[in-house]
N, C-alpha and C positions, 0 to 999 in steps of 0.2 A: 496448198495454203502457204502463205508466204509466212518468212518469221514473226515478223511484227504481228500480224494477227494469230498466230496460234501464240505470242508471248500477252498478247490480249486477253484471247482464252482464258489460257494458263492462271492468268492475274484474274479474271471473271470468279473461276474455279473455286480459288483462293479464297476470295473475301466472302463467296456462297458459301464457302465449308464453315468459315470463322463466323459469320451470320446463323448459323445452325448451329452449332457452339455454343454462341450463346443464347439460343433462345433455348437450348435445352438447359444449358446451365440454370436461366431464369427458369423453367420448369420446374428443375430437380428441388432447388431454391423453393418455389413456391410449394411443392408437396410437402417437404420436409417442414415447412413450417407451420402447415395444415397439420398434418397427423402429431408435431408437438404442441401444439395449442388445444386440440383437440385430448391429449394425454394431460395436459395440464389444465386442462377443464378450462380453458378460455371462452369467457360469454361475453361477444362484441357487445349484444344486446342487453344483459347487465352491467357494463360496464357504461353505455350511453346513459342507459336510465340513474346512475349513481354518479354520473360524473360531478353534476350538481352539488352533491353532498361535498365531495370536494373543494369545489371555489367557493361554496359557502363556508367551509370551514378556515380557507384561507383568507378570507373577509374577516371572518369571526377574530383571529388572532393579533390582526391592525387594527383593531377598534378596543378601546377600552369598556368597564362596565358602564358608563354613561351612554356611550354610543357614538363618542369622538373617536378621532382617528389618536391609534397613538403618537405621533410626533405632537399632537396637539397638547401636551403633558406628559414630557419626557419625565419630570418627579415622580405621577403618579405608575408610568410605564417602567420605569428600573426602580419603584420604592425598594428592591433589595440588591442592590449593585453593591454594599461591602458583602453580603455572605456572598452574590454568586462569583464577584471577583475571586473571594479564600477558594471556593469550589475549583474555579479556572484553575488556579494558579495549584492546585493539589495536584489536578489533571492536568498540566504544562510540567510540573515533578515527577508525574507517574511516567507519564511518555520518555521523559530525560533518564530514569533511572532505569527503565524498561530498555531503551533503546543502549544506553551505555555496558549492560551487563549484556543483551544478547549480542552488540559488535564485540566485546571481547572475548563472549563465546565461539563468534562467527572468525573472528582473528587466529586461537588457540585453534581451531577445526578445521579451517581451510586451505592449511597446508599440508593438513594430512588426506585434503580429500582433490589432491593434484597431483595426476597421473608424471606429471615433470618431474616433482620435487620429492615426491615419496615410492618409492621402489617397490615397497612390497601393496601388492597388489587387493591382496585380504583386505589390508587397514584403509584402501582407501575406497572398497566398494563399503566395506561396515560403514566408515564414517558420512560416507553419500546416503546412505540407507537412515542415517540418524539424522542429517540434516532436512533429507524428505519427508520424516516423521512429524519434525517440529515446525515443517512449516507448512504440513498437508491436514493437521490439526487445524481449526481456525480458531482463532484467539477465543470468543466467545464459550467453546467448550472447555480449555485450558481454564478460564476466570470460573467458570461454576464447578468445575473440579474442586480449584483452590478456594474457591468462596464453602463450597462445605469441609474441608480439611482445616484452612487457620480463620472461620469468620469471615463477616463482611468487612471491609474497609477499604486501601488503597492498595495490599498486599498483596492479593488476590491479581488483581489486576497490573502491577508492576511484575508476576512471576510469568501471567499469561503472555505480556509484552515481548520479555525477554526470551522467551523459550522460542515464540514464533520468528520474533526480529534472528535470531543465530540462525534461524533454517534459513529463513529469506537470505539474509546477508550472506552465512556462510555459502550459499551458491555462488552468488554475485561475486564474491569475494575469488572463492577455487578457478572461477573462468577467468578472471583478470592475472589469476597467476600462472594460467596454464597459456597466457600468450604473451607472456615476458621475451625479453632477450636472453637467450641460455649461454651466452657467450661472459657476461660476468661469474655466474655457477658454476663456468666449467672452469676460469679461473681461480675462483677461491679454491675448487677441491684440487685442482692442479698444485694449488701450494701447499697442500696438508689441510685443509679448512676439513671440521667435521660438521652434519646437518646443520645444530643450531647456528656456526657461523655463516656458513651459506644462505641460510635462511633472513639472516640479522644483516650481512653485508652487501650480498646477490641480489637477493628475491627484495625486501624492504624497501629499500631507495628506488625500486619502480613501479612499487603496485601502491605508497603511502597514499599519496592524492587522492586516487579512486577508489585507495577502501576510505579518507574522510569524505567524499563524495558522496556517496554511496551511504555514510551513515548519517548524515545530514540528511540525505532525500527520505531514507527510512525512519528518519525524526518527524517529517513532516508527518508521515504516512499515522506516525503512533500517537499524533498530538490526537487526531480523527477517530485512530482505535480507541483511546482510551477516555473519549468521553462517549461514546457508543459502550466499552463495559461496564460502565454504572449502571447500566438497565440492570444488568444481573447483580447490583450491589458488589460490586469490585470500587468502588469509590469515584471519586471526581463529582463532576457535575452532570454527567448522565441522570443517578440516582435522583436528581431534585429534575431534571429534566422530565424524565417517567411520572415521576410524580403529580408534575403540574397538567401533564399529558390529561391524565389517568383521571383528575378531579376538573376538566375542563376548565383551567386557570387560561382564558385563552391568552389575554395579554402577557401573561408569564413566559407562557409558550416563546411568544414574538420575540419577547426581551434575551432571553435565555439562548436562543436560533440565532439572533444577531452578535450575542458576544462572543458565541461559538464560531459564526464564521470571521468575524470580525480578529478574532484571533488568531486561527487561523489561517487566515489573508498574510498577516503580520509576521509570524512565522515563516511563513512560504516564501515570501517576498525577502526576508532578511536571508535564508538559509542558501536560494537561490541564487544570489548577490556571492555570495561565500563560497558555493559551489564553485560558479564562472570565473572567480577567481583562482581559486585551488588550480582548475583544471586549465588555464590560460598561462600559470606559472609553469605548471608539467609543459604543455608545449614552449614555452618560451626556451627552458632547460633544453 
């Protein structure tokens, strides 16, 4: 057999093995999604029969109680646009105050929890252990914790915020500092610098950007959480969201979905702009 044909083979060989690959791949794929549908009680067949109820209920929400479409009487479709605006704007507060105390927990924490910057080795497997705590919790238990210790209100929900945003963040935060340049650190300790100068002179001026990066992105993330904790009475405009749900207000529904994403949008869109800034000046530097 000459080269060329057994490097023919060869190549034949090749793409049969990686052709069986993946069709086992797509097998495995396919059982495992069997036997978790099946654990999770998935019924194709109830789900066809009910589908219905669904895009009827999403009819239901663009039509007012006469039977017009809501754009056809935006007045009678936001008749309460000053309360649900104070609501927004409660939950646009909760998320800012939430998101600012847990990045300053996530700041204070995630220098101790970088194998680089911190030596002893105890305080920075504790501190990884307590950042996984607070952010393997999901906010929604954190707010009903706190909604039966201080009451319903915004409290609740700005305490949920910040506890989960410092797990989040403080991760995000300890990997950004464990890929620094160490060549400034080994500077400052080279000239008598103790921890907090190294940390304030070294470590600072190269991870600023992407921990404001990074707390920006997890601004957006908490504008979303924190009108989802109102269902549990943590405050914002979740709570009147449930509400309108729960007494088939359908056009409330509609009105109250669109300010949410509407706002949303808006945020996103601003923070995002500020992000690619931040992070286009660090490369420029």
């Amino acid at each position: 057999m000459s080269a060329s044909a057994s490097h023919a083979k060869a190549y034949a060989n090749a793409v049969a093995a990686k052709r069986r690959q993946l069709w086992l791949g797509l097998l495995a794929l396919a059982v495992c999604v069997f036997f978790a549908g099946h654990a999770a009680e998935i019924s194709v067949g109830k789900f066809l029969d009910n589908i219905g109820n669904f895009s009827s209920y999403i009819d239901r929400i663009f039509h007012l109680e006469s039977g017009q479409w809501v754009v056809s009487d935006p007045k009678e479709w936001f008749w309460g646009w000053k309360k649900w605006l104070a609501l927004m704007g409660e939950t646009l507060l909760m998320a800012y105050v939430g998101t600012l105390l847990g990045a300053l927990a996530a700041l204070l924490l995630c220098f101790l929890a970088s194998k680089n910057i911190t030596e002893r080795q105890w305080l920075v497997f504790a501190t990884r252990r307590l950042l996984e705590f607070s952010r393997t919790v999901p906010e929604m238990v954190f707010a009903l914790i706190f909604v039966a210790a201080f009451s319903l209100g915004p409290l609740p929900g700005i305490l949920a915020l910040a506890i989960h945003t410092g797990g989040a963040l403080g991760k995000l935060f300890a990997e950004v500092v464990e890929n620094i340049d160490m060549k400034p650190v080994d500077g400052v300790l080279a000239s008598g610098g103790n921890w907090l100068q190294k940390v304030r002179f070294a470590v600072l001026p190269q991870v600023a950007s992407n921990f404001a990066s990074y707390a920006l992105l997890r601004f957006e993330i908490n504008v979303r959480g924190a009108a989802v904790l109102g269902f549990v009475g943590a405050g914002g405009i979740g709570q009147t969201l449930l509400e309108v749900i729960r007494k088939f207000y359908y056009a409330d529904v509609s009105a109250l979905l669109v300010l949410i994403i509407g706002t949303v949008m808006l945020i996103d869109t601003l923070t995002e702009r500020v992000r690619h800034r931040l992070l286009g000046q660090e490369r420029a530097a």
